[in-house]
N, CA, C and O atoms as CSV, one atom per row, in Angstrom:
chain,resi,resn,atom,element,x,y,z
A,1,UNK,N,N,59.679,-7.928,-31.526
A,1,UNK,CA,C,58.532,-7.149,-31.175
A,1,UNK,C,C,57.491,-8.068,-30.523
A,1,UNK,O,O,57.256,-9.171,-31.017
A,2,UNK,N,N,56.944,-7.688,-29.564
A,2,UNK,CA,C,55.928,-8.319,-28.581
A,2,UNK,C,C,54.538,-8.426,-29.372
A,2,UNK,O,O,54.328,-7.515,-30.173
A,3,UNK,N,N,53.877,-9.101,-29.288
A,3,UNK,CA,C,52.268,-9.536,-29.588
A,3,UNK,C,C,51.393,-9.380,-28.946
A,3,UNK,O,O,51.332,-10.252,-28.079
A,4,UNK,N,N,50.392,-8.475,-28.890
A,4,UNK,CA,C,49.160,-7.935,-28.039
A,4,UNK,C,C,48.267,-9.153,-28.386
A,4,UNK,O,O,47.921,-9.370,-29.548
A,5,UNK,N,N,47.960,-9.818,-27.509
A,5,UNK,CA,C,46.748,-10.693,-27.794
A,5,UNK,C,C,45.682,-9.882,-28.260
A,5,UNK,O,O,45.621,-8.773,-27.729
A,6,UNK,N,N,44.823,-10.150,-29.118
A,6,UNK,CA,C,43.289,-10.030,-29.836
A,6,UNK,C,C,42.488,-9.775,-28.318
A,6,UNK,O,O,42.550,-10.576,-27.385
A,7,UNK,N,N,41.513,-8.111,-28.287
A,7,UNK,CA,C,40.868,-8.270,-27.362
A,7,UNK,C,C,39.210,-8.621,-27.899
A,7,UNK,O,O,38.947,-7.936,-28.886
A,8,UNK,N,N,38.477,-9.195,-27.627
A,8,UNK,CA,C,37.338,-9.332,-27.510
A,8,UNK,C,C,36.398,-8.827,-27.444
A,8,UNK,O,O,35.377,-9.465,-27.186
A,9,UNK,N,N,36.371,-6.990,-27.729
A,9,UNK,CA,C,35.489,-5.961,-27.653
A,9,UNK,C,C,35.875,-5.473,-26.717
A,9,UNK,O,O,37.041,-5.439,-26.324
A,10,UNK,N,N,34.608,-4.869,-26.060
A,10,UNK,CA,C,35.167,-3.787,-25.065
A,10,UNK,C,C,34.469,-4.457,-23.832
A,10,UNK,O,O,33.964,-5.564,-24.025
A,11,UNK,N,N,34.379,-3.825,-22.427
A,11,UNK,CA,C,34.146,-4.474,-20.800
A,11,UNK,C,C,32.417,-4.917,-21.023
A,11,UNK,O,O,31.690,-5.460,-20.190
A,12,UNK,N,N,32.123,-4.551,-22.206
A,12,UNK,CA,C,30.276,-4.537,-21.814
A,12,UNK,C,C,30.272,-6.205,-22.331
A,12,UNK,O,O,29.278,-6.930,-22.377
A,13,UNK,N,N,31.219,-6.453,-22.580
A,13,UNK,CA,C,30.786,-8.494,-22.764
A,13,UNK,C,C,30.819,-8.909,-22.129
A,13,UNK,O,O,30.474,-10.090,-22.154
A,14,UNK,N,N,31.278,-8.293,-20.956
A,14,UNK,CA,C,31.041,-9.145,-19.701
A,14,UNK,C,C,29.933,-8.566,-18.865
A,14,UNK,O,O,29.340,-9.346,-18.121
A,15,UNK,N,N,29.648,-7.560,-18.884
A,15,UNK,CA,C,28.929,-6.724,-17.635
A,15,UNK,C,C,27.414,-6.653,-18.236
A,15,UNK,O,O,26.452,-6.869,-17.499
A,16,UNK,N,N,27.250,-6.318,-19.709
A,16,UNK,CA,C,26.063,-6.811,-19.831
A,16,UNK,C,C,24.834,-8.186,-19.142
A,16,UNK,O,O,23.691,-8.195,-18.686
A,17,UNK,N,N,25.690,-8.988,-19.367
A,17,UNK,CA,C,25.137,-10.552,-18.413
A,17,UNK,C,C,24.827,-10.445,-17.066
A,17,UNK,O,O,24.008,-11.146,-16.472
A,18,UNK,N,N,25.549,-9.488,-16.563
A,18,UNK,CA,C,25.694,-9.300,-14.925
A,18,UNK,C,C,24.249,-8.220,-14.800
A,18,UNK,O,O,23.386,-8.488,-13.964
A,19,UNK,N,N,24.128,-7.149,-15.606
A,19,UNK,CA,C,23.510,-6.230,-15.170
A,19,UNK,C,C,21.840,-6.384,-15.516
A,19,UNK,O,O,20.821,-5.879,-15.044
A,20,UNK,N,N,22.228,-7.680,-16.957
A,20,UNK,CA,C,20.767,-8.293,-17.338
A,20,UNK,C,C,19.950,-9.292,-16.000
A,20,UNK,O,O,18.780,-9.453,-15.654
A,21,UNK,N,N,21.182,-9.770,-15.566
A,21,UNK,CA,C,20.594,-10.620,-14.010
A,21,UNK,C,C,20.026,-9.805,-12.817
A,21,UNK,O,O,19.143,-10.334,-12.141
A,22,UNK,N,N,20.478,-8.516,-12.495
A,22,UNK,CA,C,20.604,-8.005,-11.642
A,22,UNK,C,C,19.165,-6.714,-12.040
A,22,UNK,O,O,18.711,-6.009,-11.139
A,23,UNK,N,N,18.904,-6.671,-12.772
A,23,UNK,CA,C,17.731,-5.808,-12.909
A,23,UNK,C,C,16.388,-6.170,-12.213
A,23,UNK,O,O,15.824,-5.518,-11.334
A,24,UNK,N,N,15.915,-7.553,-12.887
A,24,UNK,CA,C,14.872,-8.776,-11.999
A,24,UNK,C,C,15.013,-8.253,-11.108
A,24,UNK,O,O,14.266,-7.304,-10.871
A,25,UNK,N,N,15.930,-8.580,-10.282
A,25,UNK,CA,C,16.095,-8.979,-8.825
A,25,UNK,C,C,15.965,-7.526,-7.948
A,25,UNK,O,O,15.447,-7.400,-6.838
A,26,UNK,N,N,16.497,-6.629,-8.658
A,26,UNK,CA,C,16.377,-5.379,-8.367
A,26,UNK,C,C,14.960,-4.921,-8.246
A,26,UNK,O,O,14.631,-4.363,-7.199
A,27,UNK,N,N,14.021,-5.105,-9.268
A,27,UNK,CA,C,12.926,-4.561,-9.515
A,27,UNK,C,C,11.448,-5.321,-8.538
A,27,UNK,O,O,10.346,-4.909,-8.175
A,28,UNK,N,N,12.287,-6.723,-8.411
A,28,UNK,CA,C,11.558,-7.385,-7.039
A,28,UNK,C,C,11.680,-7.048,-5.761
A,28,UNK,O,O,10.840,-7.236,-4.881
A,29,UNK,N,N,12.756,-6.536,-5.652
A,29,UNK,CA,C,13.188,-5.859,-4.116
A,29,UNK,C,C,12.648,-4.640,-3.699
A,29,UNK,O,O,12.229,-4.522,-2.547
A,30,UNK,N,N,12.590,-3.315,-4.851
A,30,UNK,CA,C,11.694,-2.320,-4.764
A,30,UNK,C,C,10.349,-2.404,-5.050
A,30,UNK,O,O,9.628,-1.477,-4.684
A,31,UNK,N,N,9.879,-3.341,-5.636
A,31,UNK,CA,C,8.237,-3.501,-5.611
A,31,UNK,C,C,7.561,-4.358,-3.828
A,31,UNK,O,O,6.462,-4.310,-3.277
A,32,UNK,N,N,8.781,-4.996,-3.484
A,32,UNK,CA,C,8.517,-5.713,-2.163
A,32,UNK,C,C,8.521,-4.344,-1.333
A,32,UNK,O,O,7.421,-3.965,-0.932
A,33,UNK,N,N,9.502,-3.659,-1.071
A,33,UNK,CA,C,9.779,-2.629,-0.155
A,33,UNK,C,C,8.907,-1.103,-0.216
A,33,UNK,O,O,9.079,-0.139,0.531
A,34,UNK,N,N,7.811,-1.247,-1.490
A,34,UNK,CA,C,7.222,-0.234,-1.361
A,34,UNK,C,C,5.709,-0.918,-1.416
A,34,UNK,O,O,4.818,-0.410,-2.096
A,35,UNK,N,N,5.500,-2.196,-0.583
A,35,UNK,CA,C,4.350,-2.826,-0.623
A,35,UNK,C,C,4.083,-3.046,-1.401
A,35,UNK,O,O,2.876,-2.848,-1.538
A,36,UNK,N,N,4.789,-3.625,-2.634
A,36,UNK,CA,C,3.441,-4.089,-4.057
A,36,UNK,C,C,3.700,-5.635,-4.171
A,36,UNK,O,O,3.901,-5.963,-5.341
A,37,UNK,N,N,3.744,-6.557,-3.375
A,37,UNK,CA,C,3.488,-7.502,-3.178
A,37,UNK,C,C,2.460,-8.057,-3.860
A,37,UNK,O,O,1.480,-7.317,-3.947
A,38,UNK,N,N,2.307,-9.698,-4.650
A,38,UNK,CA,C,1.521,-9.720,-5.476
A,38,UNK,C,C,1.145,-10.875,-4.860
A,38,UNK,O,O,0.827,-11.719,-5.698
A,39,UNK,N,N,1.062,-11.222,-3.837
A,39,UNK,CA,C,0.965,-12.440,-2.732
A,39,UNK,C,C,-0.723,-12.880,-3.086
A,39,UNK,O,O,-1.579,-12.044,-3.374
A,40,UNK,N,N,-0.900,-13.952,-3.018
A,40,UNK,CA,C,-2.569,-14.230,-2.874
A,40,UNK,C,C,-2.906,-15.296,-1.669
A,40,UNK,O,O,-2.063,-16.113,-1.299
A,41,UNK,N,N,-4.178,-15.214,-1.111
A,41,UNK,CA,C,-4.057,-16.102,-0.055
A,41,UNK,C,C,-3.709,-16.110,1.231
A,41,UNK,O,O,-3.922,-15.280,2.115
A,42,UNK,N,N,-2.941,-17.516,1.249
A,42,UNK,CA,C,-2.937,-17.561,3.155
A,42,UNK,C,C,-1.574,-16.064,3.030
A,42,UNK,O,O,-1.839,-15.068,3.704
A,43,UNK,N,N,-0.476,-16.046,2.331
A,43,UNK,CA,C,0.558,-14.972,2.420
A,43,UNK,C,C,-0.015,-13.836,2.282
A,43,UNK,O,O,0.696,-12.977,2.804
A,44,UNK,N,N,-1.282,-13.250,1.681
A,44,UNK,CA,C,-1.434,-11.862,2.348
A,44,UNK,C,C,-1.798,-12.032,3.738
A,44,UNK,O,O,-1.341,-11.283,4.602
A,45,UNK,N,N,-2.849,-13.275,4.083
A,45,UNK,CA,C,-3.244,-13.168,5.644
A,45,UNK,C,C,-1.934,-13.292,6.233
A,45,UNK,O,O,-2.235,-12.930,7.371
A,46,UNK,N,N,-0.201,-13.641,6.312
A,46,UNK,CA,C,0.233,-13.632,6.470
A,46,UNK,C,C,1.060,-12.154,6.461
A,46,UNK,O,O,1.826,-11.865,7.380
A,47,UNK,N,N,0.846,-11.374,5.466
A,47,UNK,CA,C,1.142,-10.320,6.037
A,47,UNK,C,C,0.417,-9.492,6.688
A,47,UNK,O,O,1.124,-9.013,7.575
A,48,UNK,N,N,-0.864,-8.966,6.730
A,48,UNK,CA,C,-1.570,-8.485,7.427
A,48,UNK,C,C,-1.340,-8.563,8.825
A,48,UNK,O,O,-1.261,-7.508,9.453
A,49,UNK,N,N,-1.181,-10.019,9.606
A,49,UNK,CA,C,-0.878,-10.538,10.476
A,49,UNK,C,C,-0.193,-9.710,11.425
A,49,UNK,O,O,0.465,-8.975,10.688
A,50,UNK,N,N,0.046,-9.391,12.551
A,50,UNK,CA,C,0.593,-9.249,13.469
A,50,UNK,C,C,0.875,-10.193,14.860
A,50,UNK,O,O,1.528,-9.832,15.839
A,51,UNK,N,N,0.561,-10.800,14.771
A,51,UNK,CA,C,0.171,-12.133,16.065
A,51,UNK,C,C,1.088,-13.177,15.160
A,51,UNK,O,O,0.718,-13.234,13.987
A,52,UNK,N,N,2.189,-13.987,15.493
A,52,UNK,CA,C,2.495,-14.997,15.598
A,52,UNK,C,C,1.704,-16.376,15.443
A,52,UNK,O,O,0.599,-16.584,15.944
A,53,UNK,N,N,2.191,-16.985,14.930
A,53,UNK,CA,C,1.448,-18.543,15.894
A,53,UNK,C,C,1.798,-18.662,17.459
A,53,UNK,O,O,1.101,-18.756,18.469
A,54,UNK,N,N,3.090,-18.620,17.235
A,54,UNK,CA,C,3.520,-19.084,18.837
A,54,UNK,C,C,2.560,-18.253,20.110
A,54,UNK,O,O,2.119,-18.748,21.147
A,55,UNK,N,N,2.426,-16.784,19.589
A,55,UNK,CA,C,1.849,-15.748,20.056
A,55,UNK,C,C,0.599,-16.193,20.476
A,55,UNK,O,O,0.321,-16.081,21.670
A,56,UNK,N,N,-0.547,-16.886,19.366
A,56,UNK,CA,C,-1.606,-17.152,19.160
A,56,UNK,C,C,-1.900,-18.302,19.953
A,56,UNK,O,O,-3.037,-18.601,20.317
A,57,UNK,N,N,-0.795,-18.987,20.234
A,57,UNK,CA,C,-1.584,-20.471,21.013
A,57,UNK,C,C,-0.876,-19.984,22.373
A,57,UNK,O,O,-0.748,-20.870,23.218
A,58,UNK,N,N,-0.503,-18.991,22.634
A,58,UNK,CA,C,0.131,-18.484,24.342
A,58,UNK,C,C,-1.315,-17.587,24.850
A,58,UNK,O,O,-1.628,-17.255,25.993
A,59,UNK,N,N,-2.066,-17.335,23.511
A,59,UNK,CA,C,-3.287,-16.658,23.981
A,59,UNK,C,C,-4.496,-17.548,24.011
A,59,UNK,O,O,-5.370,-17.333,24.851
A,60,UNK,N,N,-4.592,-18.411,23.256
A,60,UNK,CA,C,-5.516,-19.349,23.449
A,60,UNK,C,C,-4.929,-20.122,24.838
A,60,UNK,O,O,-5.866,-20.158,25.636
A,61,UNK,N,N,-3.593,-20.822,25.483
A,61,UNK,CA,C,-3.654,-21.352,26.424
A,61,UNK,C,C,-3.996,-20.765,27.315
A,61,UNK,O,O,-4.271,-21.227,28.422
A,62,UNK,N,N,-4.041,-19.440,26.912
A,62,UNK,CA,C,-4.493,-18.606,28.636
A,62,UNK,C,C,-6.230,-18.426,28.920
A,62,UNK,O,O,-6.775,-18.178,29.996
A,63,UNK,N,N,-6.923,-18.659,27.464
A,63,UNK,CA,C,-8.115,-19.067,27.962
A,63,UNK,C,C,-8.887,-20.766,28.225
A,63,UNK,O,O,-9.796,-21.103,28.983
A,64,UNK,N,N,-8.295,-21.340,27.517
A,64,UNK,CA,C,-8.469,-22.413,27.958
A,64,UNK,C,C,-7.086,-23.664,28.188
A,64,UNK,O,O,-6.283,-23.741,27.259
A,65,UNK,N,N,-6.935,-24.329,29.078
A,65,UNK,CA,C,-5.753,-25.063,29.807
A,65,UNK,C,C,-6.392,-26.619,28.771
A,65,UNK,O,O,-7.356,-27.379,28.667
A,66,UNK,N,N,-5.005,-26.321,28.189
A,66,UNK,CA,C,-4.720,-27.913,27.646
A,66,UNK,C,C,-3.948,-28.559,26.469
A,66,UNK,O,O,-2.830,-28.769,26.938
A,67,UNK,N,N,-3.959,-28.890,25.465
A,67,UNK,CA,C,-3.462,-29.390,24.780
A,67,UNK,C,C,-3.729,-28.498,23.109
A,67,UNK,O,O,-4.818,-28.335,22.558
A,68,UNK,N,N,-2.404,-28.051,22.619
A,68,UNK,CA,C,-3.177,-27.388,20.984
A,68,UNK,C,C,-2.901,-28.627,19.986
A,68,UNK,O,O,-1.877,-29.309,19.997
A,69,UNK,N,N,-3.547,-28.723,19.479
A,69,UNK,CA,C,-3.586,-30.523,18.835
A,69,UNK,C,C,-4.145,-29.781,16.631
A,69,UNK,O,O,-4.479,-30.367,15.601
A,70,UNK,N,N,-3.920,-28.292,17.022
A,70,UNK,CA,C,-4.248,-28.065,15.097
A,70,UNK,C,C,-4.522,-26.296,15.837
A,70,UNK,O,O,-5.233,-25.800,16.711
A,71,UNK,N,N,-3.480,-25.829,14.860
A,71,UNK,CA,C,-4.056,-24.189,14.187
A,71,UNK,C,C,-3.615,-23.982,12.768
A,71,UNK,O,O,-2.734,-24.519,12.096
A,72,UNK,N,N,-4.694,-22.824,12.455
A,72,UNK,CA,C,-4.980,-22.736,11.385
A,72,UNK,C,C,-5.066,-21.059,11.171
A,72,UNK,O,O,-5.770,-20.345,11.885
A,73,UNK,N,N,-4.168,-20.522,9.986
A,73,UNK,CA,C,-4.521,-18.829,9.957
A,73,UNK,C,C,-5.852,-18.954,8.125
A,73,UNK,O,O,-5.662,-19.362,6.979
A,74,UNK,N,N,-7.047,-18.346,8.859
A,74,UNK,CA,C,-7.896,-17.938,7.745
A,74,UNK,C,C,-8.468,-17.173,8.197
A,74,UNK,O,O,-8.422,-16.998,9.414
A,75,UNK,N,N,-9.317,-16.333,7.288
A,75,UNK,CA,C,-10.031,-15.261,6.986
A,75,UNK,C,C,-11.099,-14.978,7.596
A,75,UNK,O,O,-11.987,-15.812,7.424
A,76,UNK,N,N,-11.555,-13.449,8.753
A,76,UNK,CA,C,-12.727,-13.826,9.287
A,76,UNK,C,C,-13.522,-12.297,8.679
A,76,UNK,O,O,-13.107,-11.140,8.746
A,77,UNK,N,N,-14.275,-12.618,8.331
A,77,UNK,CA,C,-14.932,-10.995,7.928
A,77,UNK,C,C,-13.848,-10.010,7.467
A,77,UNK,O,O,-13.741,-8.990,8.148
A,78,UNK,N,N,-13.141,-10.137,6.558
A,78,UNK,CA,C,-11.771,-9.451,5.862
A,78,UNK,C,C,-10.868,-9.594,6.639
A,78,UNK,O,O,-9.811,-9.315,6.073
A,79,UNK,N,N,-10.676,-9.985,7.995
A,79,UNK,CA,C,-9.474,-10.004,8.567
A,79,UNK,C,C,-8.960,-11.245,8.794
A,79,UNK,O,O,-9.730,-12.169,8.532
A,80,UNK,N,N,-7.600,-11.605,9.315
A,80,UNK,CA,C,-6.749,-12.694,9.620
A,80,UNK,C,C,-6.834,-13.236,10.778
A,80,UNK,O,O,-6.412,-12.675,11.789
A,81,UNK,N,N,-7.487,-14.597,10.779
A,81,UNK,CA,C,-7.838,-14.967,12.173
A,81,UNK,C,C,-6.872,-16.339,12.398
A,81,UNK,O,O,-6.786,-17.155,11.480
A,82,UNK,N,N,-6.291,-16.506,13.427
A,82,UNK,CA,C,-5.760,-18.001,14.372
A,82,UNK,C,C,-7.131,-18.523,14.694
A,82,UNK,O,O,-7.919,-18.057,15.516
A,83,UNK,N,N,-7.309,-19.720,13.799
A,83,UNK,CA,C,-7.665,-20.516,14.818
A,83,UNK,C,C,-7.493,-21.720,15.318
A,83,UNK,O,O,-7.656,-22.743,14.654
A,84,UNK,N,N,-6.975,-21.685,17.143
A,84,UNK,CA,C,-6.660,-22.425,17.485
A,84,UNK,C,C,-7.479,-23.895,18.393
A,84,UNK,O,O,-8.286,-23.817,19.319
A,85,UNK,N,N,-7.038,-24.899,17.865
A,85,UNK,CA,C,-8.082,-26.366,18.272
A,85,UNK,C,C,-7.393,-26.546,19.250
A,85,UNK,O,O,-6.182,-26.562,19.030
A,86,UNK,N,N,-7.985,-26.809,21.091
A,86,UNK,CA,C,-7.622,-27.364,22.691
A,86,UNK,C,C,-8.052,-28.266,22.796
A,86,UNK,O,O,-9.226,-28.147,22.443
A,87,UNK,N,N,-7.823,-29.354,23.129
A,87,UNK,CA,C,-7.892,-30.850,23.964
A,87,UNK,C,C,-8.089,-29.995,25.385
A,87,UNK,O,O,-7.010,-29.504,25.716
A,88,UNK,N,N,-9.055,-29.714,26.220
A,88,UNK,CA,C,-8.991,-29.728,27.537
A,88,UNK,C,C,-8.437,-30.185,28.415
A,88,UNK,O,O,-8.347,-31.375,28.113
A,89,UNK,N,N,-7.755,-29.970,29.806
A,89,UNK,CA,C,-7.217,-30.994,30.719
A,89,UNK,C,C,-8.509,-31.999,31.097
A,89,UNK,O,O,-8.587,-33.227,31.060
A,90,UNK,N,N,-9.231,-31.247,31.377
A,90,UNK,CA,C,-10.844,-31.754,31.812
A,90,UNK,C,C,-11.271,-32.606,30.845
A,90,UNK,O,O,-10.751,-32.439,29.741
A,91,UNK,N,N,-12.179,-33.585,30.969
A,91,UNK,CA,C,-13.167,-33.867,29.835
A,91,UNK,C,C,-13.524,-32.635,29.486
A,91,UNK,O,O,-13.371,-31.548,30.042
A,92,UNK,N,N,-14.349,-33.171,27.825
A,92,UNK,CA,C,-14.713,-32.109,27.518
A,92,UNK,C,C,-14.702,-32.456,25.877
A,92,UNK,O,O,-14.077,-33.401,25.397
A,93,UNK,N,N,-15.637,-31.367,24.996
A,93,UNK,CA,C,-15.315,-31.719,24.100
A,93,UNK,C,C,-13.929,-30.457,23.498
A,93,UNK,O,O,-13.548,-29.540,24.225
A,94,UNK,N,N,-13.451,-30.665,22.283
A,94,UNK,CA,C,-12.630,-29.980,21.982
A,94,UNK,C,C,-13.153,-28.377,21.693
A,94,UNK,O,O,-14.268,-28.039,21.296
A,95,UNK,N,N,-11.440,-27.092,22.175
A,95,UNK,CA,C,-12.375,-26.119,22.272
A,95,UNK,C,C,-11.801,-25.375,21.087
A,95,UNK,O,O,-10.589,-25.463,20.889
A,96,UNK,N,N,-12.644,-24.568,20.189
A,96,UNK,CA,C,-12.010,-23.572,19.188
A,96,UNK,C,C,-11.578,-22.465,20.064
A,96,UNK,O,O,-12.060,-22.189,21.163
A,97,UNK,N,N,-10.631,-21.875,19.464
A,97,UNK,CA,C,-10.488,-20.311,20.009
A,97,UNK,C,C,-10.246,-19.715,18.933
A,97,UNK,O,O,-9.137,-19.970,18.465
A,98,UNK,N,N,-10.895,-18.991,18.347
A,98,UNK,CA,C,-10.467,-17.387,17.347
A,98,UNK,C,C,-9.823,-16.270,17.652
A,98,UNK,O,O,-10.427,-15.492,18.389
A,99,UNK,N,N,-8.703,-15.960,17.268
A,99,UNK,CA,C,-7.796,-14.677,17.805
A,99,UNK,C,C,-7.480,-14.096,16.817
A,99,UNK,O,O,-7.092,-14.588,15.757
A,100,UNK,N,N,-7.662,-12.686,17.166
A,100,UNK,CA,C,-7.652,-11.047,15.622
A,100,UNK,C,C,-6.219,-11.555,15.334
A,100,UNK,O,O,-5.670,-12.000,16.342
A,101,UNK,N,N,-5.379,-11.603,14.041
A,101,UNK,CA,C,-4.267,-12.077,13.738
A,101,UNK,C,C,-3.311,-10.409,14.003
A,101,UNK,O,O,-2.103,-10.227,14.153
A,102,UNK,N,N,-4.355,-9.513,13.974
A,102,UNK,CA,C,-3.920,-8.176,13.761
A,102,UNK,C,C,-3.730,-7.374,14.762
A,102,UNK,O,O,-2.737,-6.649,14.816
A,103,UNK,N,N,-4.932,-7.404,15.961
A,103,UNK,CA,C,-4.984,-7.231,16.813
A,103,UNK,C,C,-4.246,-7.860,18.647
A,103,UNK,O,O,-3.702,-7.238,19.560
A,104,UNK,N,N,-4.581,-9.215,18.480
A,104,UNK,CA,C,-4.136,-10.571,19.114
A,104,UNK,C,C,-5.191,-10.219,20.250
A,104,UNK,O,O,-4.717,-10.220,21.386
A,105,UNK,N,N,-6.696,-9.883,20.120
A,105,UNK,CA,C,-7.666,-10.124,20.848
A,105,UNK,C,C,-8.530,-11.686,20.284
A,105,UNK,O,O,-8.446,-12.393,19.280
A,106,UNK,N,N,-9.309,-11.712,21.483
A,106,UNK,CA,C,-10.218,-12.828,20.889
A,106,UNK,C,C,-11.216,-12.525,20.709
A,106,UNK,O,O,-11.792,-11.674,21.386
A,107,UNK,N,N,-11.753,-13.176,19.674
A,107,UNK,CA,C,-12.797,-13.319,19.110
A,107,UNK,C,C,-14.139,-13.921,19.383
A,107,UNK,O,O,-15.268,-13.456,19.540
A,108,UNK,N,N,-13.505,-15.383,19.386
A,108,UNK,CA,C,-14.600,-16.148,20.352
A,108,UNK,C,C,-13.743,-17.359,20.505
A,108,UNK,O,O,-12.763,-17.658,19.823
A,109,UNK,N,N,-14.611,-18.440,22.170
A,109,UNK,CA,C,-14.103,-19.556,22.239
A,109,UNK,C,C,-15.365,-20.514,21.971
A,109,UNK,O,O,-16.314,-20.640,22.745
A,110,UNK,N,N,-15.287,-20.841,21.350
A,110,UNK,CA,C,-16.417,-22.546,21.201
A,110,UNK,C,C,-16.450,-23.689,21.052
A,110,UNK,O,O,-15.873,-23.891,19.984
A,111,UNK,N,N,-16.724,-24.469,21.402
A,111,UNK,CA,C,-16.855,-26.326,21.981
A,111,UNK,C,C,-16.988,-26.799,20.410
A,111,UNK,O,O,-17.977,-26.440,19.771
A,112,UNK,N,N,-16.382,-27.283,20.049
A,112,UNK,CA,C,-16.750,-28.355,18.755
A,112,UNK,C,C,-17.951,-29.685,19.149
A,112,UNK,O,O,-17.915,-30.348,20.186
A,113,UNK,N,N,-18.587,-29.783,18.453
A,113,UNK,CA,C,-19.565,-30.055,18.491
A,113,UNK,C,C,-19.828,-31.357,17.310
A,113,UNK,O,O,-19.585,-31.024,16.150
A,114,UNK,N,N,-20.263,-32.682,17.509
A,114,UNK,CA,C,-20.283,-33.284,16.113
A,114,UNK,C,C,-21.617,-33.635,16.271
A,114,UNK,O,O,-22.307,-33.896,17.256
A,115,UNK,N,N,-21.917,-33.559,14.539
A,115,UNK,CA,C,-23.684,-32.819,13.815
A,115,UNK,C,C,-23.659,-34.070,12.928
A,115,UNK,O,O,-24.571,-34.278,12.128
């Protein structure tokens, strides 16, 4: 007569482990996908965002010609602003440019200035 090996309970000893992992991950994916993002910081200005970087310094080179040498995404009056630092071709001193992160208008361009 043949010998049934000893089983080990029933399928949930294994699938329990699987389905305890898989809940997390689950419950992060539908809180992401229905916006509940718990992001703080530069990653909400990052989502808000619509403008690129790359985007952002193709709009600053088109107002001023030269070199982007520093950008930076922060906060301007609740919204998400680029701002991007130009080395001029010209002398000159260095120029800011501010661009809507949301919009991809500008804001303003201004000369840095040392005080």
């Amino acid at each position: 007569m043949e010998q049934v090996p000893e089983q080990r309970g029933s399928n949930l000893y294994y699938t329990l482990p699987i389905i305890a992992a898989a809940v997390p991950i689950a419950y992060l994916l539908a809180r992401r996908a229905i916006g509940g993002c718990r992001c703080t910081g530069r990653h909400q200005l990052l989502h808000k965002s619509h403008l690129g970087m790359q985007d952002a310094i193709e709009v600053a080179l088109d107002l001023v010609s030269g070199t982007p040498i520093e950008i930076d995404l922060q906060e301007h009056h609740g919204r998400p602003v680029w701002e991007v630092e130009i080395v001029p071709e010209k002398s000159g001193p260095v120029r800011q440019v501010l661009i809507d992160a949301v919009e991809g208008s500008v804001i303003e361009v201004r000369a840095e200035t040392d005080v």
